[in-house]
MIKOL-636957 format. One line per 10 residues: number of its first residue (from 1); for each residue x, y, z of N, C-alpha, C, O, CB. Coordinates in steps of 0.02 Angstrom, whole numbers. Each point is the difference from the previous one (the first is absolute). Glycine has a CB too. Layout:
# MIKOL-636957
NUM = X,Y,Z,X,Y,Z,X,Y,Z,X,Y,Z,X,Y,Z | ...
This chain:
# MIKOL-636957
1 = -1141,275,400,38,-53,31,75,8,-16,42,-20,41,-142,-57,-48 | 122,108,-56,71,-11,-15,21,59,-7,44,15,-40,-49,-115,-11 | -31,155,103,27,54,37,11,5,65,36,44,24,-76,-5,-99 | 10,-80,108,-3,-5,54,74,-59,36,37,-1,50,-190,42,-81 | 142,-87,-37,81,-42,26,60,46,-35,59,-8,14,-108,-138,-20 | 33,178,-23,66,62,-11,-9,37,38,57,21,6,-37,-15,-107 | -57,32,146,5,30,70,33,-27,58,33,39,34,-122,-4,-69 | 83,-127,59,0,-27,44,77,-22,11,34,-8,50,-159,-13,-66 | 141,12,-74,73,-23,-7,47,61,-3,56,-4,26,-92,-100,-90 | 11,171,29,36,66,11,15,9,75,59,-3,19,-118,55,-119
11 = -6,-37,156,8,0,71,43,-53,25,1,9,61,-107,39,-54 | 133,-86,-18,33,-81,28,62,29,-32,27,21,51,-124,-144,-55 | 131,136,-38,60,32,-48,23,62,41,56,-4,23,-107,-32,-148 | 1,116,141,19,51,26,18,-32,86,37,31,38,-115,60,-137 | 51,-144,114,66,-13,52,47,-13,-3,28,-7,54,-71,-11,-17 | 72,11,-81,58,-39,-20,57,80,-46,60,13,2,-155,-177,-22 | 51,191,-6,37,49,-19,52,49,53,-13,9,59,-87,-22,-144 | 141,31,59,31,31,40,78,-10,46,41,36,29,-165,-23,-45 | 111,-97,-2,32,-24,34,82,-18,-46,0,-41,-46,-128,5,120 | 180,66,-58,44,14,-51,21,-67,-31,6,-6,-61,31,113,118
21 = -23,-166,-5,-8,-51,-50,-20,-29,-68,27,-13,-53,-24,24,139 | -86,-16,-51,-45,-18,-37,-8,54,-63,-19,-17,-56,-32,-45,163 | 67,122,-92,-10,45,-55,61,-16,-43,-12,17,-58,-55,78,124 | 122,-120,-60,52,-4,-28,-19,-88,-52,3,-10,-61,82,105,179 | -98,-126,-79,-25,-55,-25,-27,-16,-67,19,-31,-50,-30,37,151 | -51,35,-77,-77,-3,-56,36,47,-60,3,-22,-58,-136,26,159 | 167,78,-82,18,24,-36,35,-48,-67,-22,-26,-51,18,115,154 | 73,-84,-68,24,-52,-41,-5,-43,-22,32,-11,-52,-6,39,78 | -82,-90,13,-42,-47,-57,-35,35,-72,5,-25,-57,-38,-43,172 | 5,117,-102,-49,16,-41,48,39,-78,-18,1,-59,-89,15,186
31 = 161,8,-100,53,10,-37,43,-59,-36,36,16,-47,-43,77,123 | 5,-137,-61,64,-55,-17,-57,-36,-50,22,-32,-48,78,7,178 | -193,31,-119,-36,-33,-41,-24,50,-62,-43,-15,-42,11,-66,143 | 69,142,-97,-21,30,-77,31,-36,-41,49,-31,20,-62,143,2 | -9,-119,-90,15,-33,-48,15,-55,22,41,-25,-38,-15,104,-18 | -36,-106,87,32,-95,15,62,-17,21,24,-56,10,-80,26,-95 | 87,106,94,76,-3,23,12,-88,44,30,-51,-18,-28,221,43 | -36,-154,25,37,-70,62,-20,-42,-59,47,-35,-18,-75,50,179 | -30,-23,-200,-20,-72,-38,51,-11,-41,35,-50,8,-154,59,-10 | 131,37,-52,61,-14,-34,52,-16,3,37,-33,-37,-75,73,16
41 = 46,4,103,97,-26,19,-3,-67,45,52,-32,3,7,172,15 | -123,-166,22,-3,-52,3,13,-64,-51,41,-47,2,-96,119,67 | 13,-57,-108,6,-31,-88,68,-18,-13,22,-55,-18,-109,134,-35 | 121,-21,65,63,-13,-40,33,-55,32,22,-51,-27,-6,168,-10 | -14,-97,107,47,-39,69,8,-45,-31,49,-16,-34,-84,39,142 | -52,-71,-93,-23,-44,-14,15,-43,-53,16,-59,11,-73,117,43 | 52,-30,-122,22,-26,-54,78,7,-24,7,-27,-54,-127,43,35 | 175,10,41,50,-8,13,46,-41,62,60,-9,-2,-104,98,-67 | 12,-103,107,6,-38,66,-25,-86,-45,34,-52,5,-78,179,119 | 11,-123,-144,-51,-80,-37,21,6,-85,-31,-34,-41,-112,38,135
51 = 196,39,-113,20,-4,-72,-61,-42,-23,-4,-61,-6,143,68,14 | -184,40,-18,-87,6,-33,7,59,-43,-42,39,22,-38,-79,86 | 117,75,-171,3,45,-8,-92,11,-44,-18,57,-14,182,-59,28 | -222,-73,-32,-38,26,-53,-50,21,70,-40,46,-7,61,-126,-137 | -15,42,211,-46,27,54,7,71,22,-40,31,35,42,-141,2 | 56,133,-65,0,87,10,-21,38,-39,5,61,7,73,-67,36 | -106,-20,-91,-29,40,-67,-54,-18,15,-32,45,28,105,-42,-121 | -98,-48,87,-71,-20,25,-24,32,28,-43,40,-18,55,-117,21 | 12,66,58,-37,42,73,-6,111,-39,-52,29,-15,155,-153,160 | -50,143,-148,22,31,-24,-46,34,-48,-4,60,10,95,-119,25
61 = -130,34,-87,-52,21,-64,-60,-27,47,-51,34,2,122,-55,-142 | -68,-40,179,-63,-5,28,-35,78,40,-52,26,-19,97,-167,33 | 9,173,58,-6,25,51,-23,61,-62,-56,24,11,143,-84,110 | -53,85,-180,-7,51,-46,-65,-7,-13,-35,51,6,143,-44,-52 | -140,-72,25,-79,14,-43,-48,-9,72,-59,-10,-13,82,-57,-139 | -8,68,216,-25,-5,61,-43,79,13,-57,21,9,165,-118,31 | -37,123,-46,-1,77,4,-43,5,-50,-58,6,20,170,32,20 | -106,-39,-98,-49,29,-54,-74,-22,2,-53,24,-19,151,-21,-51 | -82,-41,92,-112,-51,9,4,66,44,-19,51,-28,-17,-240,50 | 60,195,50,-21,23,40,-3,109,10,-41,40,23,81,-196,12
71 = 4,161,-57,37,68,-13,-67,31,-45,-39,41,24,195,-80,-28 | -161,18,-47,-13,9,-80,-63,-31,-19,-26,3,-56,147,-6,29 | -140,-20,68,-70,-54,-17,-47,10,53,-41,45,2,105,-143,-57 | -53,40,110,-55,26,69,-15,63,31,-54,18,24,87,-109,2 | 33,126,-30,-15,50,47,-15,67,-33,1,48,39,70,-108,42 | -88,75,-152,-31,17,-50,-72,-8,9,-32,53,1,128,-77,-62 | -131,-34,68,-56,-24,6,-22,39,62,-57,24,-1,79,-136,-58 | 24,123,119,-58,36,67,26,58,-10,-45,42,-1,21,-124,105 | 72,104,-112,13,74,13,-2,25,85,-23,57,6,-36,-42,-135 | 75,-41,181,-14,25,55,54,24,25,52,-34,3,-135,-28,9
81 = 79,135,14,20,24,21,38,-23,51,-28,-45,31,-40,97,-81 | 145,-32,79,21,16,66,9,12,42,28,54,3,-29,-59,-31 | -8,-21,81,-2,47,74,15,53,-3,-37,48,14,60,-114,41 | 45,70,-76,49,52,-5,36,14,-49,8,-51,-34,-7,34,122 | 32,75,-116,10,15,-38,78,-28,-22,25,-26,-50,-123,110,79 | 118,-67,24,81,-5,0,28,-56,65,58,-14,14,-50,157,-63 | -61,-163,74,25,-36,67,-15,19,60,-3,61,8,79,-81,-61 | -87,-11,95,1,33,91,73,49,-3,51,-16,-31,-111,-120,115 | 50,204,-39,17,50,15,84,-53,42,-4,-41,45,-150,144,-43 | 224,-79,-41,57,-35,34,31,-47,-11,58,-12,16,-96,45,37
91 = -26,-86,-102,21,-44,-33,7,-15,-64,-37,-35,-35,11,21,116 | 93,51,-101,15,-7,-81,-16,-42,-41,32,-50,13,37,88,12 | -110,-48,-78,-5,-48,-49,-2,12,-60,-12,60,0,-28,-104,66 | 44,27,-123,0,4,-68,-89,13,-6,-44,-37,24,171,-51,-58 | -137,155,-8,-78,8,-7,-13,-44,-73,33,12,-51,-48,126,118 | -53,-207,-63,18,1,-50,-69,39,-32,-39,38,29,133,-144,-16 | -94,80,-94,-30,8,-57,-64,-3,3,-40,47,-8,122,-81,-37 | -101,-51,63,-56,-61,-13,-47,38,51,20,52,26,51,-185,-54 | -129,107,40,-37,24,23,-8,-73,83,48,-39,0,-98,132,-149 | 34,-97,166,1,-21,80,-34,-96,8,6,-36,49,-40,203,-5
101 = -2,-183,-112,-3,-59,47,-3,-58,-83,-14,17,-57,-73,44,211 | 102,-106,-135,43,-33,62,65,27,-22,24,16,-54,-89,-134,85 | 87,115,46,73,-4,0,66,-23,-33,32,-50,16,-94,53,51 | 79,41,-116,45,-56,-39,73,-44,41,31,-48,-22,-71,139,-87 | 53,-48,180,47,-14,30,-22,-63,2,11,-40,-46,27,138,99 | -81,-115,17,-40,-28,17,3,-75,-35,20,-50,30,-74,164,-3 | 27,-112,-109,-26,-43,-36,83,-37,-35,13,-59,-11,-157,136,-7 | 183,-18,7,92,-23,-24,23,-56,66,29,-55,0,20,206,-61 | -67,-123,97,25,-52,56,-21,-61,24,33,-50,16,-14,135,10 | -95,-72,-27,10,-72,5,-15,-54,-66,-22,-56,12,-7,92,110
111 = 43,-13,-185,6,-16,-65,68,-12,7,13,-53,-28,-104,114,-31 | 136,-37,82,80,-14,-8,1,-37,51,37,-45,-19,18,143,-31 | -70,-111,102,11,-60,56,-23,-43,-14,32,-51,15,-28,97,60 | -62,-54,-106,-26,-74,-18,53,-13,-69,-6,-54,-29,-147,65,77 | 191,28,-69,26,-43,-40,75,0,12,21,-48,-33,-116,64,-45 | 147,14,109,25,-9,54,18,-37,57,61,-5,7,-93,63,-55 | -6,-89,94,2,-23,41,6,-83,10,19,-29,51,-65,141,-44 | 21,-150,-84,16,-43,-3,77,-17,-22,26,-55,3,-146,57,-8 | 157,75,-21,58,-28,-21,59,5,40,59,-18,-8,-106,34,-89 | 7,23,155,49,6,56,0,-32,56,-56,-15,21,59,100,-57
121 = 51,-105,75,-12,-53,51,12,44,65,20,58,-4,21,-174,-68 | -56,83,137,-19,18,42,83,27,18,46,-38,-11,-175,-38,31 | 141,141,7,-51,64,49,-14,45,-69,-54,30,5,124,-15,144 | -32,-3,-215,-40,34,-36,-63,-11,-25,-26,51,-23,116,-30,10 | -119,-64,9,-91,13,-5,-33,16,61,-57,23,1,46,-107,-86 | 47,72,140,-33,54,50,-2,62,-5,-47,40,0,71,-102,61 | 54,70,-69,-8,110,-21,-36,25,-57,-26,55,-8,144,-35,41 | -114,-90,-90,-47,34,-55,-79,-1,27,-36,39,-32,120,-84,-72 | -106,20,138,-52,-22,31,-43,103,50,-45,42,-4,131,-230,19 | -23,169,25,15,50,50,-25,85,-55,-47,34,-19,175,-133,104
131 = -60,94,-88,13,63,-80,-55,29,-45,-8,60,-9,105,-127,-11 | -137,15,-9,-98,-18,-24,-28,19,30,-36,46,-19,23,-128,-13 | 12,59,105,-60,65,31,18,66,19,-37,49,-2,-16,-133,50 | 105,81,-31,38,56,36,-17,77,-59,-18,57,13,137,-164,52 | -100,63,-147,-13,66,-41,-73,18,-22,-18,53,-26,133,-76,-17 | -156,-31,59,-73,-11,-8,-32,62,53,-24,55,-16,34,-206,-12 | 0,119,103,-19,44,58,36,83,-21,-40,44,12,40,-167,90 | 40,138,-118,41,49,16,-20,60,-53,26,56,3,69,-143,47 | -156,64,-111,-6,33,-28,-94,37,40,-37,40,-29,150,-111,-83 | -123,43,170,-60,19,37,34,44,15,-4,59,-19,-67,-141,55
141 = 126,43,18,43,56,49,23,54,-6,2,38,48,22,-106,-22 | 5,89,-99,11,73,-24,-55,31,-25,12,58,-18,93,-83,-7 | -174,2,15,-61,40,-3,-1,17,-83,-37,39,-28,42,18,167 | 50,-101,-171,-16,-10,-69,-38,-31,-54,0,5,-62,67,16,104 | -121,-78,33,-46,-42,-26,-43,-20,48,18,-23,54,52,-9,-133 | -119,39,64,-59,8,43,6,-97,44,43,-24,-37,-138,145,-72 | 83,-158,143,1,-59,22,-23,-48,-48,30,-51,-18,-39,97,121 | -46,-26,-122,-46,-63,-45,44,6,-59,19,-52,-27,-159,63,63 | 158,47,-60,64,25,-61,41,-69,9,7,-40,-46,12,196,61 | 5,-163,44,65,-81,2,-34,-53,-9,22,-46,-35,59,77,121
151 = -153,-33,-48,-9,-66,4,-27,-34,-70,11,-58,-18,-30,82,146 | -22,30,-166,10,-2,-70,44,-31,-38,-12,-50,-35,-25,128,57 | 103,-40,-14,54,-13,-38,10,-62,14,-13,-41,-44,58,142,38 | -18,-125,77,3,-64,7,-38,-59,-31,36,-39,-31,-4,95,114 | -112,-73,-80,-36,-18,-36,39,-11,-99,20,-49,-31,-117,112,149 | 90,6,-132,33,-4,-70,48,-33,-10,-6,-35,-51,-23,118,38 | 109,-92,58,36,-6,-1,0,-63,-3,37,-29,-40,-17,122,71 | -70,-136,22,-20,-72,0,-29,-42,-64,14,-57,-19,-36,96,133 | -36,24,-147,-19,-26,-40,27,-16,-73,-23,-42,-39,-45,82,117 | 126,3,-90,47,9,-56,52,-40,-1,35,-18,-47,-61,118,46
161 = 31,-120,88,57,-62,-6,-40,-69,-20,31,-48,-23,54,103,124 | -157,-57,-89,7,-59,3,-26,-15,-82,5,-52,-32,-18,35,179 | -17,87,-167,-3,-21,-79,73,-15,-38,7,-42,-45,-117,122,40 | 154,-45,26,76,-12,-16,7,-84,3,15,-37,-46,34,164,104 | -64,-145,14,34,-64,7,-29,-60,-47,35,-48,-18,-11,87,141 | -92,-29,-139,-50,-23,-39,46,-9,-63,34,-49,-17,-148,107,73 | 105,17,-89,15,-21,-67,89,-32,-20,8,-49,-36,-117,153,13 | 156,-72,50,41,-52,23,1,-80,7,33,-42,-30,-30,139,70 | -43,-101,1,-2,-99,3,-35,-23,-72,22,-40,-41,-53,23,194 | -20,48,-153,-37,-26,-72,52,13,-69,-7,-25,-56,-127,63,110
171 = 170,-6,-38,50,4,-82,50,-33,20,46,-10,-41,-64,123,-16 | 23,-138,125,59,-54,30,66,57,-5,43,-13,-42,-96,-131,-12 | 57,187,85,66,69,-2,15,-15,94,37,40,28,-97,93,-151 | 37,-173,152,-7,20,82,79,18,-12,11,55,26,-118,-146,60 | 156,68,-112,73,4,48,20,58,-44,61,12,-3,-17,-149,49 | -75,164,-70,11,101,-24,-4,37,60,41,43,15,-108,-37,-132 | 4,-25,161,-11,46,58,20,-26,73,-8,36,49,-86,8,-122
C-alpha cells in the first residue's frame, strides 16, 4: 500500500517535473529548508520585529532538539533507503546523511510553523504556511524522499509540536514559544 501511494504521488510529480519554474521552486524550497535556514531567519525577523529576544532562543534550541529527535533518533529506527541517491537527474540538492524516512524537512516545517505562525500576523503566516508545504512537497519533487517519506515527517512534525505545546502550558512557559 505505501508503495503504491509513492508510485501514484511520484507519477503526479514527473508531470510536473521539468517545468523550469516549478523546478526552480521546489529546488530552492528544498534548499532554503536545509538546516532550518527559512525557520531560523524567519525566527529572527520575527523576534526582532516583536523585541521577543527569549522567543528567539526558544524557538531556536527548540527547532535544534526537533532535528535531533528526528535526524538522530527516528530515522535511525527505519533506516530506509532513498529513492535516489543524489536527487532527480538536473535537480541540484544537498545529498544528505540520514537515511529516508521520515522526512526531516518535512517534519522541521511543519514543527516551525506551528510554532511560528501564531506569532506572525497575517500575510506572513500565510507564506509561513505556504513556505511549510512548499519545502515539505519539494523534498518528493527532487526524488530525495520517497512521498510517504513527507507525509511521515509531517505527522512527526505535528506530533512534536503538540508534545512541545503540552509541556509548555503545563510548566506555564506558553509566552517562551
Amino acid at each position: 500500500m505505501v508503495e503504491r501511494f509513492d508510485d501514484a504521488a511520484d507519477l503526479a510529480l514527473e508531470r510536473l517535473r521539468g517545468n523550469p519554474v516549478l523546478d526552480r521552486v521546489f529546488t530552492t524550497a528544498s534548499h532554503i529548508g536545509d538546516f532550518s535556514l527559512v525557520w531560523h531567519t524567519t525566527n529572527l525577523i520575527l523576534g526582532i520585529r516583536q523585541r521577543r529576544p527569549r522567543q528567539v532562543i526558544t524557538f531556536a534550541v527548540l527547532i535544534g532538539l526537533e532535528s535531533l529527535v528526528v535526524n538522530q533518533g527516528v530515522k535511525r529506527m527505519f533506516r530506509r533507503p532513498r529513492p535516489t541517491a543524489t536527487g532527480d537527474d538536473g535537480l541540484r540538492v544537498r545529498q544528505p546523511t540520514t537515511s529516508s524516512f521520515p522526512s526531516g524537512h518535512a517534519s522541521a516545517a511543519t514543527f516551525a510553523a506551528g510554532l511560528l505562525v501564531p506569532r506572525a500576523r497575517w500575510p506572513l503566516s500565510g507564506v509561513i504556511c505556504t513556505g511549510a508545504a512548499a519545502v515539505a512537497v519539494s523534498r518528493a519533487y527532487v526524488r530525495i524522499h520517497h512521498a510517504s517519506d513527507v507525509a511521515a515527517g509531517l505527522v512527526t512534525g505535528a506530533a512534536l509540536l503538540l508534545a512541545t505545546r503540552r509541556f509548555f502550558a503545563r510548566a506555564s512557559l506558553d509566552r517562551l514559544i
